[in-house]
N, CA, C and O atoms as a CHARMM CRD file, in Angstrom:
* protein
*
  288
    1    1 UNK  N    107.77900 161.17900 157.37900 PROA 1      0.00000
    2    1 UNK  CA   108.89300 160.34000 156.97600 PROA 1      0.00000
    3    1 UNK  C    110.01700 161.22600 156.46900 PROA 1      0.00000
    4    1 UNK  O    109.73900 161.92000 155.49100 PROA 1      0.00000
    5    2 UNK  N    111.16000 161.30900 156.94100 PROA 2      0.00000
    6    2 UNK  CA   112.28100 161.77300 156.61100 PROA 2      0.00000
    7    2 UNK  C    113.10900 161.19400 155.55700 PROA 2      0.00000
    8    2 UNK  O    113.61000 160.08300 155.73000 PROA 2      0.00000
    9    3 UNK  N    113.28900 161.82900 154.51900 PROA 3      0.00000
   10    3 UNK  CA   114.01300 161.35600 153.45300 PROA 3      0.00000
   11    3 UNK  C    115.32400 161.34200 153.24100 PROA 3      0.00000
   12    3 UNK  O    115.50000 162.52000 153.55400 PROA 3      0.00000
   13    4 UNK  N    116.44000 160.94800 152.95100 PROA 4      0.00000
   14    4 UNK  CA   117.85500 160.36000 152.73700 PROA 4      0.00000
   15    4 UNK  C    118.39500 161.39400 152.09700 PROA 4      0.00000
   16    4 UNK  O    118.15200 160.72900 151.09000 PROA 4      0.00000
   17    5 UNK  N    118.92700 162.44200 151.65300 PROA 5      0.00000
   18    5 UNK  CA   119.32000 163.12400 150.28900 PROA 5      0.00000
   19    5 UNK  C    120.38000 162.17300 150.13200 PROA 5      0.00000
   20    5 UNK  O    120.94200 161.42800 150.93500 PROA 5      0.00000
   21    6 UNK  N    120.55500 162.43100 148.57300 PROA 6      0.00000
   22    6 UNK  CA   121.39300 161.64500 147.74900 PROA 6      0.00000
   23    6 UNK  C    121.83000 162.48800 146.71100 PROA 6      0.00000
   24    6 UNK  O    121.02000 163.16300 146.07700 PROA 6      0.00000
   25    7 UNK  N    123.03800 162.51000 146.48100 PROA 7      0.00000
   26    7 UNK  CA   123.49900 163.14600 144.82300 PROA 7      0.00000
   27    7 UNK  C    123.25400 162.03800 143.71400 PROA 7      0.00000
   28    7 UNK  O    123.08000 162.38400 142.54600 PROA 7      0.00000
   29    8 UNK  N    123.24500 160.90600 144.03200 PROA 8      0.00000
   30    8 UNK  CA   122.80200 159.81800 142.84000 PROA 8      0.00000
   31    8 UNK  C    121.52000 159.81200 142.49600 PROA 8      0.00000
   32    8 UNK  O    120.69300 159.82500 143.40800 PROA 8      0.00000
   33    9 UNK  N    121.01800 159.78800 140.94800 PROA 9      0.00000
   34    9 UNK  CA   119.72900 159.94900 140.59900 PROA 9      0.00000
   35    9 UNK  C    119.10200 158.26300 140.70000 PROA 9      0.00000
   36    9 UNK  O    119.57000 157.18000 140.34700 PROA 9      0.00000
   37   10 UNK  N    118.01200 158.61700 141.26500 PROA 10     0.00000
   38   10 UNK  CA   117.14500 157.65200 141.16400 PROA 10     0.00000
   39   10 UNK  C    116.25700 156.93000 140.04200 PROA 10     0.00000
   40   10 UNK  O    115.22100 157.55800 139.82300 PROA 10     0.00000
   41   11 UNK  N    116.38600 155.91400 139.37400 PROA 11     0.00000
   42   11 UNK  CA   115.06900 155.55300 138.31200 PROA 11     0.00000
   43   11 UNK  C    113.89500 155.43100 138.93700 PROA 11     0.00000
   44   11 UNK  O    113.69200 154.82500 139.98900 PROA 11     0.00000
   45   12 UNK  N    112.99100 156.11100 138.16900 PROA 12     0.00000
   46   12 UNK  CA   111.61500 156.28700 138.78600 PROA 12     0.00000
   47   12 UNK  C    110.85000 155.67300 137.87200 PROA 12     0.00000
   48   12 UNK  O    110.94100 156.06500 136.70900 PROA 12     0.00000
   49   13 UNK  N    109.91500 154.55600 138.20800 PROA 13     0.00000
   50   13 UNK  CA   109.02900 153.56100 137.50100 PROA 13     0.00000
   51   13 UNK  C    107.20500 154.01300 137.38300 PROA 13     0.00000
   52   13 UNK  O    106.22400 153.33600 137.07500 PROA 13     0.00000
   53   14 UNK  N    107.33900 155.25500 137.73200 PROA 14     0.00000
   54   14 UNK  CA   106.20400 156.22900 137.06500 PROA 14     0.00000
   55   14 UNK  C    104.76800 155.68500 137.77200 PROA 14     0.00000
   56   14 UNK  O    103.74900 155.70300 137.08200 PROA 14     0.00000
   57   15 UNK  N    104.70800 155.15300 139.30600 PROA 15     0.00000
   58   15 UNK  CA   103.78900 154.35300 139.78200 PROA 15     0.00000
   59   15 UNK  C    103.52100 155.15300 141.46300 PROA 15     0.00000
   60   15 UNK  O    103.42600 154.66600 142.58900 PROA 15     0.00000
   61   16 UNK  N    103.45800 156.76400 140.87700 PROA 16     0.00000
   62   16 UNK  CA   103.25300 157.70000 141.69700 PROA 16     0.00000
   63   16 UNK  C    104.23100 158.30100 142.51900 PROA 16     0.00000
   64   16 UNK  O    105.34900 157.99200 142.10600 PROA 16     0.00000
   65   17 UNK  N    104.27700 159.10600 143.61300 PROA 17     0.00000
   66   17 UNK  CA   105.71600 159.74600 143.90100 PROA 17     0.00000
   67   17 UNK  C    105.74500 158.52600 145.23100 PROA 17     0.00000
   68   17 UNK  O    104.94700 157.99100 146.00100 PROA 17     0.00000
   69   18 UNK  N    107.71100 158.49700 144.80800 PROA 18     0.00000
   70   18 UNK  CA   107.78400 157.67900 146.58200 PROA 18     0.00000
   71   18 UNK  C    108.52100 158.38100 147.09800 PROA 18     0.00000
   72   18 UNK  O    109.58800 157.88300 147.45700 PROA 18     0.00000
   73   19 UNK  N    108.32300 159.54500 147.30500 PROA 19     0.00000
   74   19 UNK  CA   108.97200 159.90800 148.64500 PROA 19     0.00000
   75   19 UNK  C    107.51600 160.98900 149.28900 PROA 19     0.00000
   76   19 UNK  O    106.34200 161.04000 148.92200 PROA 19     0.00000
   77   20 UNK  N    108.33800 161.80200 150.46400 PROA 20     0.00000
   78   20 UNK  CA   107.33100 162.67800 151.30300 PROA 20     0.00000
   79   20 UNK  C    106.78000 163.81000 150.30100 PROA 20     0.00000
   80   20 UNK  O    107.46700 164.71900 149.83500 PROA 20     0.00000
   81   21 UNK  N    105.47500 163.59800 150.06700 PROA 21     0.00000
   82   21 UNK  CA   105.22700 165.35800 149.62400 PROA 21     0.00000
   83   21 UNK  C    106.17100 166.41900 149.96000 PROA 21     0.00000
   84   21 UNK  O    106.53100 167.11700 149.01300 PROA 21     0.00000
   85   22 UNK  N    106.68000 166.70200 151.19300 PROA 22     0.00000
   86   22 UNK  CA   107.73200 167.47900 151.62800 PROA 22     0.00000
   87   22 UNK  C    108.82600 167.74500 151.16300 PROA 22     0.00000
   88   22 UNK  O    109.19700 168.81900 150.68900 PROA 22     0.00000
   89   23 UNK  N    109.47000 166.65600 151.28900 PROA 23     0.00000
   90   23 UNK  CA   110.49600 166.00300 150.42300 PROA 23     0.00000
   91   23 UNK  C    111.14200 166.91300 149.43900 PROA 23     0.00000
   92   23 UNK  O    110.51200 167.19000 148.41800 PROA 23     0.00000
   93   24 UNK  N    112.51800 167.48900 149.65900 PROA 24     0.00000
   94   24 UNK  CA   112.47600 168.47100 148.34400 PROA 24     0.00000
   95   24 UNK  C    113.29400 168.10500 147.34000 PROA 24     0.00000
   96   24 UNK  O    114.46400 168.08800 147.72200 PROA 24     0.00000
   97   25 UNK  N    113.11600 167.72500 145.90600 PROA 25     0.00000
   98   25 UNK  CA   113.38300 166.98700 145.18200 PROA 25     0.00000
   99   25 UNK  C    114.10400 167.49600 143.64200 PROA 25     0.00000
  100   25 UNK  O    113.76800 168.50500 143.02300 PROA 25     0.00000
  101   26 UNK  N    114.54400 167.08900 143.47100 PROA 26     0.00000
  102   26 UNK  CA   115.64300 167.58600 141.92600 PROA 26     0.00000
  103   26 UNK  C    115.03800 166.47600 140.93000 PROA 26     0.00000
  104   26 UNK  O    115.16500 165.32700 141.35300 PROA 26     0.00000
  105   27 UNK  N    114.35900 166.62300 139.59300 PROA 27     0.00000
  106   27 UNK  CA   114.14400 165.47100 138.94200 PROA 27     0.00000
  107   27 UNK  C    114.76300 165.49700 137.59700 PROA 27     0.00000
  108   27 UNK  O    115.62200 166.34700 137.36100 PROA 27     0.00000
  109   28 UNK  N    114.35400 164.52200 136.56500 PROA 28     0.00000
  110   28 UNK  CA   114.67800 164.64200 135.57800 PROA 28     0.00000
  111   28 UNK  C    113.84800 163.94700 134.83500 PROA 28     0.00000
  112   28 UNK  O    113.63000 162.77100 135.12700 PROA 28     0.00000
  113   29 UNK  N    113.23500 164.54500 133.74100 PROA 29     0.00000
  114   29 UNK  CA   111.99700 165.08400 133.11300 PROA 29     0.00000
  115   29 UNK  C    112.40800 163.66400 131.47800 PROA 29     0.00000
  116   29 UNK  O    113.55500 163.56900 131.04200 PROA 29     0.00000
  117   30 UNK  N    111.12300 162.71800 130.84400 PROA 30     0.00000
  118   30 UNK  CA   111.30300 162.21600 130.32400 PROA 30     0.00000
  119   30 UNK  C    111.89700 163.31800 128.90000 PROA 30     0.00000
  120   30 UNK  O    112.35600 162.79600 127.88400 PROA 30     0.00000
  121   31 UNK  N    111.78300 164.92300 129.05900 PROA 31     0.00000
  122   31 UNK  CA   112.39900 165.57900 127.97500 PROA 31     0.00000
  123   31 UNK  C    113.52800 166.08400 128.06700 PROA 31     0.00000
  124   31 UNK  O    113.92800 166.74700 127.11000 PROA 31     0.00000
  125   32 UNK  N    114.27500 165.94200 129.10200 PROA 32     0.00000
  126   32 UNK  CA   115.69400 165.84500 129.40800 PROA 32     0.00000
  127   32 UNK  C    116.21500 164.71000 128.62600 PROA 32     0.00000
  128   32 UNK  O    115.87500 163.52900 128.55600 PROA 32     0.00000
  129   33 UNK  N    117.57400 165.73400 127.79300 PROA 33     0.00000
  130   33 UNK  CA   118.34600 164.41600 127.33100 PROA 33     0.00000
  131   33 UNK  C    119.15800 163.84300 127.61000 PROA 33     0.00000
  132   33 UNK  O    119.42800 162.78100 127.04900 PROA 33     0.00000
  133   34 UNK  N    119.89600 164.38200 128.65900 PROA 34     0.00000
  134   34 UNK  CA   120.83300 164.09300 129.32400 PROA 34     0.00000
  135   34 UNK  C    121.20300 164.13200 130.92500 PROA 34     0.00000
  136   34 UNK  O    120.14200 164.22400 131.54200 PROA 34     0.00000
  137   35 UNK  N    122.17700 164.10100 131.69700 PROA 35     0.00000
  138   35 UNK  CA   122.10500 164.58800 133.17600 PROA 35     0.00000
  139   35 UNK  C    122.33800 165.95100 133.09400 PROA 35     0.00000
  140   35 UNK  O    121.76000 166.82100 133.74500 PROA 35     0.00000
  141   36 UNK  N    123.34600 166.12200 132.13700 PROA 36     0.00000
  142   36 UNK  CA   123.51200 167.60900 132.01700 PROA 36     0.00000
  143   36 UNK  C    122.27300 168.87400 131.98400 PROA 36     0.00000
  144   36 UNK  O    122.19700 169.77600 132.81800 PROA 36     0.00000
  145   37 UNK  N    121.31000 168.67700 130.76000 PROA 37     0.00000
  146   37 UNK  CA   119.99700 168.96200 130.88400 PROA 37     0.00000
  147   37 UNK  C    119.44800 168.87300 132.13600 PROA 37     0.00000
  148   37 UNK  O    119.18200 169.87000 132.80700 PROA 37     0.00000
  149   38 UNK  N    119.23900 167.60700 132.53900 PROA 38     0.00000
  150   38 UNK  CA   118.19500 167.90000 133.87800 PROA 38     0.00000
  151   38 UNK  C    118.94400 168.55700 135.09900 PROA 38     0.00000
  152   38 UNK  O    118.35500 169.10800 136.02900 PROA 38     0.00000
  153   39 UNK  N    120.47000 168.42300 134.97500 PROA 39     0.00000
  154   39 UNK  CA   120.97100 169.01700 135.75700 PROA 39     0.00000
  155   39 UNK  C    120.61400 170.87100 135.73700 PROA 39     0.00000
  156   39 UNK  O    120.54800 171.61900 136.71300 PROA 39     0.00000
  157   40 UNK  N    120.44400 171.19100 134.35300 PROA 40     0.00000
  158   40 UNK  CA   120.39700 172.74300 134.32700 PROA 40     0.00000
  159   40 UNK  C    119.06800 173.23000 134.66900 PROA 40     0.00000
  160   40 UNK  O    118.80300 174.36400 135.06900 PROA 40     0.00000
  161   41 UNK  N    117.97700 171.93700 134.40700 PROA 41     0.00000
  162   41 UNK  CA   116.48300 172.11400 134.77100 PROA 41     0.00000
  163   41 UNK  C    115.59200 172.71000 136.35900 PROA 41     0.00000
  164   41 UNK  O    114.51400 173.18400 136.71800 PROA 41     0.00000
  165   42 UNK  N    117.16600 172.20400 136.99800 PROA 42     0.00000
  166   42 UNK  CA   116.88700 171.92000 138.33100 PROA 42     0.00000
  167   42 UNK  C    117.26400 173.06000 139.11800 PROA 42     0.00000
  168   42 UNK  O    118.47700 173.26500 139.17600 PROA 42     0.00000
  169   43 UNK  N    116.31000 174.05800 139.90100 PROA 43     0.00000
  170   43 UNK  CA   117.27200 174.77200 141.30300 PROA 43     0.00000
  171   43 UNK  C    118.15800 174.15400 142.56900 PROA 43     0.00000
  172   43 UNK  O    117.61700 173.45500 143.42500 PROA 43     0.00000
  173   44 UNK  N    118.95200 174.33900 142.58700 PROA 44     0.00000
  174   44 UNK  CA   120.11200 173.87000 143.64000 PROA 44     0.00000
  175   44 UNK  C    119.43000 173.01700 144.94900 PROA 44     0.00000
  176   44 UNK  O    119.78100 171.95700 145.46800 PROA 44     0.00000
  177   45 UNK  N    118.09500 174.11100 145.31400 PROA 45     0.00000
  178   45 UNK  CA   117.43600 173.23600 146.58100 PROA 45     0.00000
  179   45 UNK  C    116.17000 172.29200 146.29900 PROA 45     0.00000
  180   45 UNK  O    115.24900 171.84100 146.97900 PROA 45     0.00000
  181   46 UNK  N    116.59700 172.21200 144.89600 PROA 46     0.00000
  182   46 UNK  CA   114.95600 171.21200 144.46100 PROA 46     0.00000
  183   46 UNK  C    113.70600 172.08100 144.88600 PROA 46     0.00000
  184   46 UNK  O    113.65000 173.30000 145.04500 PROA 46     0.00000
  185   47 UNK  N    112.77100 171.17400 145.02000 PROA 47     0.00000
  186   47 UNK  CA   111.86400 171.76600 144.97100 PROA 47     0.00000
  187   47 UNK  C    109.91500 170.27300 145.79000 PROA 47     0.00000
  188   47 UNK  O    109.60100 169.12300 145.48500 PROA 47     0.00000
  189   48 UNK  N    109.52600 170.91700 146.40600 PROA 48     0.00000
  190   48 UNK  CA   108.77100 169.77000 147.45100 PROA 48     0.00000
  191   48 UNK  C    108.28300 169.11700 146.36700 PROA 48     0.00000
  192   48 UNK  O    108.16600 169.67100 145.27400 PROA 48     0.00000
  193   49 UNK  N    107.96200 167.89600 146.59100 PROA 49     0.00000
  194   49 UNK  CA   107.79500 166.68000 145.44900 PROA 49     0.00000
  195   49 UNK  C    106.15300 166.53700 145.06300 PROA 49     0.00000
  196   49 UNK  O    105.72400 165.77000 144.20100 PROA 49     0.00000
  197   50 UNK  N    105.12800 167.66700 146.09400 PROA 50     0.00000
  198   50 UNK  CA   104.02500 167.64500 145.67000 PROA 50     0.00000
  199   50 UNK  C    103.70500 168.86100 144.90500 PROA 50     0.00000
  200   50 UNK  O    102.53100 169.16000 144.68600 PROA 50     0.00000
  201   51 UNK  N    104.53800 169.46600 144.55200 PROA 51     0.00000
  202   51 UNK  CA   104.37900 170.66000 143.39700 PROA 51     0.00000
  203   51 UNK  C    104.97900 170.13800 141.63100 PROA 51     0.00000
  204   51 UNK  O    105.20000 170.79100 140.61100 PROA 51     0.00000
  205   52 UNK  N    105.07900 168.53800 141.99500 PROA 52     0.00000
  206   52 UNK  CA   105.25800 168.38400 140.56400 PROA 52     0.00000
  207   52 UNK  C    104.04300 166.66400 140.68800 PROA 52     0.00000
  208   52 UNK  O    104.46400 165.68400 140.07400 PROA 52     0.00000
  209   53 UNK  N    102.75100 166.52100 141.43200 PROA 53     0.00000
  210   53 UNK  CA   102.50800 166.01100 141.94600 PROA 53     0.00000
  211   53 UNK  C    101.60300 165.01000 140.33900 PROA 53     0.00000
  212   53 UNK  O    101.13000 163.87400 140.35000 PROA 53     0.00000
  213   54 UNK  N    101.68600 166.19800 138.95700 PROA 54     0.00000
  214   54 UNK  CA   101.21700 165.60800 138.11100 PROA 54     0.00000
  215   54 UNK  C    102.04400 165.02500 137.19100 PROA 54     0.00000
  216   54 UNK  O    101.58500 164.57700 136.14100 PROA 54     0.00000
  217   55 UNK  N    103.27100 164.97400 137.47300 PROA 55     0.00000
  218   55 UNK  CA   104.72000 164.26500 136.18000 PROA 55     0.00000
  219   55 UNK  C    104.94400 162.75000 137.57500 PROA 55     0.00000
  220   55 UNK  O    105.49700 161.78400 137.04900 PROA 55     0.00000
  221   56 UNK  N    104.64800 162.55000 138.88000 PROA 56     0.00000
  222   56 UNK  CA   105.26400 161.20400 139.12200 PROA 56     0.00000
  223   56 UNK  C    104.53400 160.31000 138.44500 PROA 56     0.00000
  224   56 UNK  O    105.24700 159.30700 138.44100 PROA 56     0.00000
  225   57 UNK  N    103.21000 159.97800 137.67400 PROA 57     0.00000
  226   57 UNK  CA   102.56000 158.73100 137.27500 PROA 57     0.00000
  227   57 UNK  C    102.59500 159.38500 135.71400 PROA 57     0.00000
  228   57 UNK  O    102.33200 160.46900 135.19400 PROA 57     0.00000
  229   58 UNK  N    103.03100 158.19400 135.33600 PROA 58     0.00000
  230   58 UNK  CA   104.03500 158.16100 133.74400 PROA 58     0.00000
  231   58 UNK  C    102.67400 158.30700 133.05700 PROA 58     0.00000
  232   58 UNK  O    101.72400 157.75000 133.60800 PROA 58     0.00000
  233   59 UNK  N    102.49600 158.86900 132.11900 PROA 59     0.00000
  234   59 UNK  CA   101.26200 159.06300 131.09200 PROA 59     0.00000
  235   59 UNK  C    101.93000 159.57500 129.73800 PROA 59     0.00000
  236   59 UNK  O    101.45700 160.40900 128.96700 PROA 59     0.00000
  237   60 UNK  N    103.53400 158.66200 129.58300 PROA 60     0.00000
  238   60 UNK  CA   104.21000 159.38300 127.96100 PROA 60     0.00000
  239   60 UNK  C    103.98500 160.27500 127.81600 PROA 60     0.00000
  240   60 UNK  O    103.47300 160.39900 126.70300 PROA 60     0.00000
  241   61 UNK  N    104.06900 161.36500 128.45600 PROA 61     0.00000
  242   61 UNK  CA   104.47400 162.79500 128.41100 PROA 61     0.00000
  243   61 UNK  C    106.27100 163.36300 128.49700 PROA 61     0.00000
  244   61 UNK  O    107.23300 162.65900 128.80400 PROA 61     0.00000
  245   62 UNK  N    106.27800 164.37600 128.23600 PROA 62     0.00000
  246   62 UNK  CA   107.72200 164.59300 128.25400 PROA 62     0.00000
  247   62 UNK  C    107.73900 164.84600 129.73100 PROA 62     0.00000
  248   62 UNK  O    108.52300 164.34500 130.53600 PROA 62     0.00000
  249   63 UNK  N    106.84200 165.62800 129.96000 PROA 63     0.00000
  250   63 UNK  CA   106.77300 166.49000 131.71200 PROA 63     0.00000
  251   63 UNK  C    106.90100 164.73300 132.73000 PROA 63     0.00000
  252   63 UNK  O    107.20600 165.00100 133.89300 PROA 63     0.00000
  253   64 UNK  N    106.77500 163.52000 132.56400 PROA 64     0.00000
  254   64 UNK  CA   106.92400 162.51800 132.90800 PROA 64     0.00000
  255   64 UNK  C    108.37000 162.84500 133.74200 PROA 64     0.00000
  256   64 UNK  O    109.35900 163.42300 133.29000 PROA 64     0.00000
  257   65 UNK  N    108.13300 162.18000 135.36800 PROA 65     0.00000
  258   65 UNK  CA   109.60000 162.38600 136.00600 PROA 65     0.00000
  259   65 UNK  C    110.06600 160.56800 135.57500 PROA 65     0.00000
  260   65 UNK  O    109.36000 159.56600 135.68400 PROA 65     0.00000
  261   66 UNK  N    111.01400 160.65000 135.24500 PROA 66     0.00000
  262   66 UNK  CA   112.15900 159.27600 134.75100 PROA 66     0.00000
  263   66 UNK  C    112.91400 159.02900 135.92000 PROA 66     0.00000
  264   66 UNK  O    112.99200 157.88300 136.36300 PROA 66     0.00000
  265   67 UNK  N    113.72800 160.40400 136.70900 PROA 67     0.00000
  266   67 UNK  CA   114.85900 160.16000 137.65100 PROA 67     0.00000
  267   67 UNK  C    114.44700 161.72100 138.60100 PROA 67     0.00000
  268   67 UNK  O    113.88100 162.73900 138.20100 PROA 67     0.00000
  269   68 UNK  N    114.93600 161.41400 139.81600 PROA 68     0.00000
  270   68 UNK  CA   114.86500 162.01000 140.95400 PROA 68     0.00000
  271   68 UNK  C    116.06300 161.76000 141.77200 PROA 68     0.00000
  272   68 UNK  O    116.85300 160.85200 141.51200 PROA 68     0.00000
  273   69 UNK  N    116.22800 162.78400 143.02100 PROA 69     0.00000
  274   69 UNK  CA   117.02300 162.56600 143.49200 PROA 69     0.00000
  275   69 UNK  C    116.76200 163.38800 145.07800 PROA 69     0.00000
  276   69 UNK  O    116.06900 164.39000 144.89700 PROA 69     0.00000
  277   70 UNK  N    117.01400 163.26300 146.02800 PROA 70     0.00000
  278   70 UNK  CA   116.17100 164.13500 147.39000 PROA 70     0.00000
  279   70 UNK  C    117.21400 165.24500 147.77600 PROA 70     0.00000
  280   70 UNK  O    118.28700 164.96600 148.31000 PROA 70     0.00000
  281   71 UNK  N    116.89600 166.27800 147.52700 PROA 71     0.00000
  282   71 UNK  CA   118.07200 167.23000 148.03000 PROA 71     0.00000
  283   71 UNK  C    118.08200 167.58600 149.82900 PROA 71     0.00000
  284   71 UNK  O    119.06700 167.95000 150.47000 PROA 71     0.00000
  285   72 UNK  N    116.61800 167.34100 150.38800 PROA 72     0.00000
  286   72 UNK  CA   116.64200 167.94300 151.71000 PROA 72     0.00000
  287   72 UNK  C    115.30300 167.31800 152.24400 PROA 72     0.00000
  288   72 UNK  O    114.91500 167.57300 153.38400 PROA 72     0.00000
């Protein structure tokens, strides 16, 4: 499945990842306080969405992904 990139962040409802494992992804971390923060968190080309495969299902952690966004 080919994914959309988007510069708009996504709300993520913590009910596992929805996009492709592949998928290379920019997120933002329930310990981000801002966009700015997760903006600085992030490398330019994201990063595949199954190397953060333990922050998509919410368990109130900070490492918890909140927002995403698909770079490629």
């Amino acid at each position: 499945m080919a994914e959309q990139a988007s510069s708009d962040w996504i709300k993520h409802n913590g009910a596992g990842c929805p996009v492709s494992d592949l998928a290379r992804v920019q997120v933002w971390f329930r310990f981000d306080r801002d966009a700015r923060a997760a903006e600085r968190s992030n490398h330019v080309d994201g990063v595949p969405a199954y190397g953060l495969r333990d922050c998509w299902t919410h368990q109130e952690a900070g490492s918890d992904i909140m927002k995403y966004r698909v770079v490629a």
